[in-house]
C-alpha positions in Angstrom: 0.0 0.0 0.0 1.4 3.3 -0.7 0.6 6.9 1.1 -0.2 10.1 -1.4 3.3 12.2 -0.8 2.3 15.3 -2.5 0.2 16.5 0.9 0.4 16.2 3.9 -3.7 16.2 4.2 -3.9 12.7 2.5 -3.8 10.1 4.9 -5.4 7.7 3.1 -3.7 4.5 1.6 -3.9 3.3 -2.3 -2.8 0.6 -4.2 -0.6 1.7 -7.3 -3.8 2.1 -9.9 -5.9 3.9 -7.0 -2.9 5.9 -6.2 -2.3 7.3 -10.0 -6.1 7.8 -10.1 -5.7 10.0 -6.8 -2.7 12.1 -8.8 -4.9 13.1 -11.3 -6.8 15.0 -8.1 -3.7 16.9 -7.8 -3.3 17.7 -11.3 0.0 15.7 -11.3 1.2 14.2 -14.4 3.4 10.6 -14.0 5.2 9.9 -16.7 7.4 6.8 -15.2 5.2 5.1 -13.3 8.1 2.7 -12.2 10.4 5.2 -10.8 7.4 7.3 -8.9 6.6 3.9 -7.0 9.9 3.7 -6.5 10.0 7.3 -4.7 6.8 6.7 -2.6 8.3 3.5 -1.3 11.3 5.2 0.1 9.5 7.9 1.4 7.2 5.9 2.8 10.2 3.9 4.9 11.3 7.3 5.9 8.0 7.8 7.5 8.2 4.5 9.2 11.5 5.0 10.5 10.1 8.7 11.9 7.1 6.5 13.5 9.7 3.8 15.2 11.1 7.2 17.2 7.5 8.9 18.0 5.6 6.0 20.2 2.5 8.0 19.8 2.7 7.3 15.8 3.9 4.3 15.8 0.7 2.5 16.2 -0.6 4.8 13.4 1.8 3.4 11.0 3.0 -0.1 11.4 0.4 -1.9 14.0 -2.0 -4.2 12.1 -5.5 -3.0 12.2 -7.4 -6.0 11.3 -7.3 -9.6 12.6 -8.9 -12.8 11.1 -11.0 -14.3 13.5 -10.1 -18.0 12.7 -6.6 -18.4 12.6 -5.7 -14.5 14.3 -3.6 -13.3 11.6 -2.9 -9.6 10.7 -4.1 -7.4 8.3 -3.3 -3.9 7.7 -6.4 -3.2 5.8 -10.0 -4.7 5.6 -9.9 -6.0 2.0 -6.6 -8.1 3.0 -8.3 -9.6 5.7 -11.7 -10.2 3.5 -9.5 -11.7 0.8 -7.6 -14.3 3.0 -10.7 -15.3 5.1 -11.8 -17.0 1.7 -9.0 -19.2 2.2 -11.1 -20.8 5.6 -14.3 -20.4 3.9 -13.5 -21.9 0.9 -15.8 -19.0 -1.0 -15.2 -18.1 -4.7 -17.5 -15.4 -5.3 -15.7 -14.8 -9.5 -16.9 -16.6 -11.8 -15.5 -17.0 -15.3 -17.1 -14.8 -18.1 -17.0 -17.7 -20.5 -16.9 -20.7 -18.3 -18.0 -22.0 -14.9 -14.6 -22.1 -12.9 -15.0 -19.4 -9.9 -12.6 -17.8 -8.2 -11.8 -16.3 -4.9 -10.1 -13.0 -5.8 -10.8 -10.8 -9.0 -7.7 -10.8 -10.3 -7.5 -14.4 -10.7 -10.4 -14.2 -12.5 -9.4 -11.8 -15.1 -6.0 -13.7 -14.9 -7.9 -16.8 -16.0 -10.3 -15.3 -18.3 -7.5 -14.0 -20.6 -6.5 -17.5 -21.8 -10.4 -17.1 -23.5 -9.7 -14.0 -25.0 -6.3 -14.6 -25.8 -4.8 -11.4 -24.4 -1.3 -10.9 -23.3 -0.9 -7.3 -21.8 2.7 -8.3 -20.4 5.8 -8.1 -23.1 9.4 -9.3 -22.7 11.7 -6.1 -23.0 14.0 -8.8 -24.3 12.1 -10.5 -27.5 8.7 -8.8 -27.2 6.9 -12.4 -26.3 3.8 -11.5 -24.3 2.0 -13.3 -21.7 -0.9 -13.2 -20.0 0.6 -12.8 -16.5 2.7 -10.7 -15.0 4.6 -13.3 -13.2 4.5 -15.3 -16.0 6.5 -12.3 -17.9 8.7 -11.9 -14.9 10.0 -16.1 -14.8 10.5 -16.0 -18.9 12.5 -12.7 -18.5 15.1 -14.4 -16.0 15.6 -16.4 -19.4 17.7 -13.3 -21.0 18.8 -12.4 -18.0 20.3 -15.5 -16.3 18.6 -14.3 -12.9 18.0 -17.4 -10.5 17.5 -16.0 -7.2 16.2 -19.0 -5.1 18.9 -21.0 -4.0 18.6 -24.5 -2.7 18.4 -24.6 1.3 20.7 -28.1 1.2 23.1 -27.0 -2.4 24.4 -24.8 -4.9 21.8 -25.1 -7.1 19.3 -22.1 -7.8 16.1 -21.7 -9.5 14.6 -18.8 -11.3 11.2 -19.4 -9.3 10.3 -20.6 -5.9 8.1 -23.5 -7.0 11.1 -24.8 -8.8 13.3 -24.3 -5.7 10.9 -25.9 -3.3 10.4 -29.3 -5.5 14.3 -29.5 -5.7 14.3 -29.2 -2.1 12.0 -32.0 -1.9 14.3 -34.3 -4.0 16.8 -33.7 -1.1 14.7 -34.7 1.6 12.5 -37.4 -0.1 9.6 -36.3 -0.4 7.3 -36.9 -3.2 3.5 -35.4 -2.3 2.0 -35.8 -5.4 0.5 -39.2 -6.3 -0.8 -40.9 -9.6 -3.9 -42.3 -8.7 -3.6 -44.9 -12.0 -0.2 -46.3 -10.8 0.2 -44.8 -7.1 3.9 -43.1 -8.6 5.0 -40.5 -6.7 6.7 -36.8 -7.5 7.7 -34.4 -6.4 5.9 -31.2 -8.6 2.3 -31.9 -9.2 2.9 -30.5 -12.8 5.0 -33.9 -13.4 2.4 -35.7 -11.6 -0.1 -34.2 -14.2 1.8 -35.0 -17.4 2.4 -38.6 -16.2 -1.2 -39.2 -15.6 -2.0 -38.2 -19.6 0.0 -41.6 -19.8 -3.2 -43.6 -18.2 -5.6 -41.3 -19.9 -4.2 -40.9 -23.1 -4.6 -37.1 -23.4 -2.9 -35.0 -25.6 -4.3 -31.6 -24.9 -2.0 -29.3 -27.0 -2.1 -29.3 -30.9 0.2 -28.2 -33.5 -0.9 -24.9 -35.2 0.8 -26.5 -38.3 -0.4 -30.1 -38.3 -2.4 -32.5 -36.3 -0.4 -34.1 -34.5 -1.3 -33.6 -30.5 1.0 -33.7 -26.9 1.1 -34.2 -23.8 2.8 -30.8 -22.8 3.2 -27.5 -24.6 6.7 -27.2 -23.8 6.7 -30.6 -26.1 4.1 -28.9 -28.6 5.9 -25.9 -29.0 9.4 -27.8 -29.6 7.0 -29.7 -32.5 6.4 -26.7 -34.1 9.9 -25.3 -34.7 10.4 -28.3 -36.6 7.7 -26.7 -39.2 9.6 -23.0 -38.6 13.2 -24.4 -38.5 14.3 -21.9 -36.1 16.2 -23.2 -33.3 16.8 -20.5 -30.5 18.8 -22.2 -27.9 22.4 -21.8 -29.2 25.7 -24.1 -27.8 27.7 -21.8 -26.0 30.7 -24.3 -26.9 29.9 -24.9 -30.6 27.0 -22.6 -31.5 25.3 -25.8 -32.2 20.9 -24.8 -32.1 18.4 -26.6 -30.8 14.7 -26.3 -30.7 14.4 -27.0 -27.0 16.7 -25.9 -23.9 16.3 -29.1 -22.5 18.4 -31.0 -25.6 20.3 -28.2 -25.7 21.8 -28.9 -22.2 22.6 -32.4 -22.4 24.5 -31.9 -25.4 26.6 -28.9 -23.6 28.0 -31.7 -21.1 29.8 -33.5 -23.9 31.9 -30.3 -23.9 31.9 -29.4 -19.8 32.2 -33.7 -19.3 29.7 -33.0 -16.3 28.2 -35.4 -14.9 25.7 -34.4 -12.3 23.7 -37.7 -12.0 25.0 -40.3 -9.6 24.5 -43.8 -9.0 22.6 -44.8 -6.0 24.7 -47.9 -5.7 28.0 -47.3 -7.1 30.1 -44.8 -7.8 29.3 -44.1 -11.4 27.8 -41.0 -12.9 25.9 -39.7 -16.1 24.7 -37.3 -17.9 21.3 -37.3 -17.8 18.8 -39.1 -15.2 17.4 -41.2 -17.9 20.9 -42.6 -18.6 21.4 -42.8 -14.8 17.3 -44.4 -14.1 18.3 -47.5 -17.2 22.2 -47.8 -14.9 20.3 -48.6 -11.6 18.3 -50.8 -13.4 21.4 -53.1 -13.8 21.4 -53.0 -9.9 18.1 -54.0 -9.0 16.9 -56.3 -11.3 14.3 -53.9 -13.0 13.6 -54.5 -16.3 10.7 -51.3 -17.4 10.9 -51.3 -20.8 8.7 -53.9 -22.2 8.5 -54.8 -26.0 5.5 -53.6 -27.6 4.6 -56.6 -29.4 6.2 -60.1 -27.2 6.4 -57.9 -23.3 9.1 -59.2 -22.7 11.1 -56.7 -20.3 14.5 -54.9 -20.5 16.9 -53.0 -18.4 17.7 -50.6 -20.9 15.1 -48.9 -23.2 18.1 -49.2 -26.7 18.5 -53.0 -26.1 14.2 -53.1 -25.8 14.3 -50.7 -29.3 16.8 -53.2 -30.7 15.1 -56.3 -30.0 11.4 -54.8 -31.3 13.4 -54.5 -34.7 13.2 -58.1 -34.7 9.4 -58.1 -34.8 9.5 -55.2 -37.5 11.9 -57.7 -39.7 9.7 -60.8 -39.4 6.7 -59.0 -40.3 8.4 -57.1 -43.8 9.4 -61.0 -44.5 5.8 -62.3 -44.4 
């Protein structure tokens, strides 16, 4: 919440539209929004720091004024405390425009309601992709910039978003929430969990704006579709090399570096990639997951299972 600087008679508190709205009272033009906030935030901890040495204002200031009567948490203003009582209540007083998912705060409805209209307010500075959430802008931008600012609580390793970070953590200490309810599997993000269960249920929500083909995720749709472009963004920073997807793009960087950041739960081995690494332990336990298509019989590794389906392939060209 931010405090109208320009007099001292405004004691009222705004959030940054209701607080350009209220300059216009003033007849005062902004014309960078960004670095006005900016202003009225540090004015507004000089004001807090003048209340921390006046007792008699510093109730005024910084004392929470509103209190949720269920699980006594503080509010400095009465649409805070509204919003987050909806969280024990379980109300969702927005519904969608066009469909019947509700929501409990306004702007996750019109957050929602822009994947119907297709509007994307929010533009990367970087290569003018838009999105349809702010956040969503914010994340892809840390792309360009190489920003990761959530670093592992137990490693090195950082993340450009929280969610990210906090299933990493999990990995660490074992935990994996999110259950299939086909196969009981467990992981870690419930956005894995999601894609595996299109493996029970056979969806394929995302479709190729060039062709009918369909997939399972629209990170895999949208690496489909470059194919029909030919562009290939993510660059080699060793050989210059392109690739459609980061992901690919990665792996193939380690045959320069020689990393090898996936290790063996049983020996001392590592690999490249956890798929390399899942096939390896496979050889410890006994596992065999990769089952022929046409005889199920079962291999450790998924090339000697492609290998041996040839086989079948051969047989049927001969009769």
């Amino acid at each position: 919440m931010y405090y109208c600087h320009h007099h001292s008679t405004c004691t009222d508190r705004f959030t940054q539209n209701e607080l350009l709205k209220h300059c216009k009272l003033h007849n005062i033009e902004i014309e960078n929004p960004i670095v006005y906030f900016e202003k009225a935030l540090r004015q507004m901890s000089d004001k807090i720091e003048e209340a921390l040495e006046n007792s008699s204002c510093h109730t005024k200031f910084i004392s929470p004024s509103y209190k949720c009567n269920i699980c006594n948490k503080d509010f400095t203003t009465k649409g805070g405390m509204a919003e987050h009582s909806r969280i024990h209540s379980g109300e969702r007083p927005f519904q969608c425009s066009f469909c019947d998912k509700k929501f409990s705060l306004l702007r996750y409805k019109k957050q929602h309601e822009r994947i119907h209209t297709g509007e994307t307010p929010y533009k990367c500075h970087h290569c003018n992709k838009s999105f349809n959430q702010r956040t969503s802008m914010v994340t892809h931008s840390r792309i360009h910039t190489g920003e990761c600012p959530f670093k592992c609580s137990f490693c090195d390793r950082k993340f450009t978003t929280s969610t990210y970070r906090k299933a990493h953590e999990r990995a660490h200490a074992g935990k994996k929430p999110h259950k299939c309810h086909h196969c009981n599997k467990s992981y870690t993000q419930k956005t894995s969990l999601v894609i595996h269960s299109r493996t029970h249920t056979g969806e394929r929500p995302f479709k190729c704006s060039f062709c009918d083909q369909t997939f399972t995720t629209n990170g895999n749709k949208t690496s489909h579709e470059r194919t029909h472009m030919e562009t290939k963004p993510y660059k080699c920073d060793h050989c210059n090399k392109g690739f459609n997807h980061k992901s690919p793009m990665i792996t193939h960087s380690r045959t320069h570096t020689g990393e090898l950041p996936y290790k063996c739960s049983f020996c001392d081995r590592s690999f490249s990639t956890s798929n390399v690494k899942r096939d390896h332990e496979n050889a410890h336990t006994g596992n065999k997951p990769h089952k022929c298509p046409d005889c199920n019989k079962g291999f450790t590794y998924r090339n000697t299972m492609v290998r041996h389906s040839r086989v079948h392939a051969a047989r049927m060209d001969v009769s």
